[in-house]
C-alpha positions as CSV (number, residue, x, y, z in Angstrom):
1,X,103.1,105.4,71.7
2,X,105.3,105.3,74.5
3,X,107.5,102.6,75.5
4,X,108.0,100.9,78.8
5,X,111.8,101.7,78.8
6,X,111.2,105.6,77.9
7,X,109.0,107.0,81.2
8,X,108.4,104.5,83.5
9,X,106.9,107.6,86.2
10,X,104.5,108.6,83.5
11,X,103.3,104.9,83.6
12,X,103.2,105.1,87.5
13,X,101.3,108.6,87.5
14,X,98.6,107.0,84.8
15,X,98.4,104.0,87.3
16,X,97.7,106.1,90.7
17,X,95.1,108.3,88.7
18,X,93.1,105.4,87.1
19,X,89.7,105.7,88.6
20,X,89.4,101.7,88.9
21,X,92.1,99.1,89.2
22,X,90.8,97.6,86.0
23,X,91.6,101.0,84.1
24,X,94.6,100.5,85.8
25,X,95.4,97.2,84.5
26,X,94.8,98.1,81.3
27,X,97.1,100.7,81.7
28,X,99.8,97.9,82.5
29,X,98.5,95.8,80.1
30,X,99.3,98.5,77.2
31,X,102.6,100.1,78.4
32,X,104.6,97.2,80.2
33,X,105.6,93.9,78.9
34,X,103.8,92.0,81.7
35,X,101.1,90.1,80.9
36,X,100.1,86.8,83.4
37,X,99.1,88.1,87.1
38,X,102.3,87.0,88.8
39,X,104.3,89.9,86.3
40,X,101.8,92.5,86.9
41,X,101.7,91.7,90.8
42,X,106.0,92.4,90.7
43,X,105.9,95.3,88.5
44,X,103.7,96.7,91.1
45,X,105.8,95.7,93.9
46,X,109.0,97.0,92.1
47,X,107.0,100.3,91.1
48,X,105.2,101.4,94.3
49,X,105.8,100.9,97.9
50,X,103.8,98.1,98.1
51,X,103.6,94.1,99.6
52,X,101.4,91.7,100.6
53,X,101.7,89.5,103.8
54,X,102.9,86.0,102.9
55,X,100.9,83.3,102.7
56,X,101.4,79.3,101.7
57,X,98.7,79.6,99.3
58,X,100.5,79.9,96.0
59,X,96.7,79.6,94.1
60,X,95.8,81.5,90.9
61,X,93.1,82.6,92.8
62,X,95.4,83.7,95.6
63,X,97.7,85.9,93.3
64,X,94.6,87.4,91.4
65,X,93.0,88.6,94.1
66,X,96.6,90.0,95.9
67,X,96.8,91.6,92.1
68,X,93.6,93.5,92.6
69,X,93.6,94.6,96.2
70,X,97.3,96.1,95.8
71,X,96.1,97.8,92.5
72,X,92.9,99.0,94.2
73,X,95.0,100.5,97.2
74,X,97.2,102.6,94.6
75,X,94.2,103.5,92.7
76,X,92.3,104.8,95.9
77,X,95.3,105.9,97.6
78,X,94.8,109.5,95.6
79,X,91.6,110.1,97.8
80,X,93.3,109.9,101.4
């Protein structure tokens, strides 16, 4: 099993090749030491050229569904 120290592009290549974002997150889920939403959204932002426009609503809701649209733009980004 690989570590999240030992390739961190073969855990971004996995990522951009998932065919969903929730094969994606699971991919996160198993290789990184993120686990709440707010860690996963970061990882992202640190990983890939990513962001999300600001907004005052700091919600759970807010931050799960920012989670899922930036993972579902890397995962789709393969077909443009």
């Amino acid at each position: 099993m690989m570590s999240f120290t030992e390739d961190k592009g073969a855990i971004k290549s996995m990522i951009e090749l998932s065919d969903t974002w929730e094969e994606a997150d699971k991919i996160i889920n198993e290789f990184t030491p993120c686990r709440n939403t707010n860690e996963k959204l970061f990882y992202l932002y640190g990983m890939f050229d990513v962001s999300i426009l600001a907004s005052f609503d700091e919600s759970d809701t807010k931050i799960e569904n920012d989670y899922k649209a930036v993972l579902s733009a890397i995962v789709n980004q393969k077909w443009r």
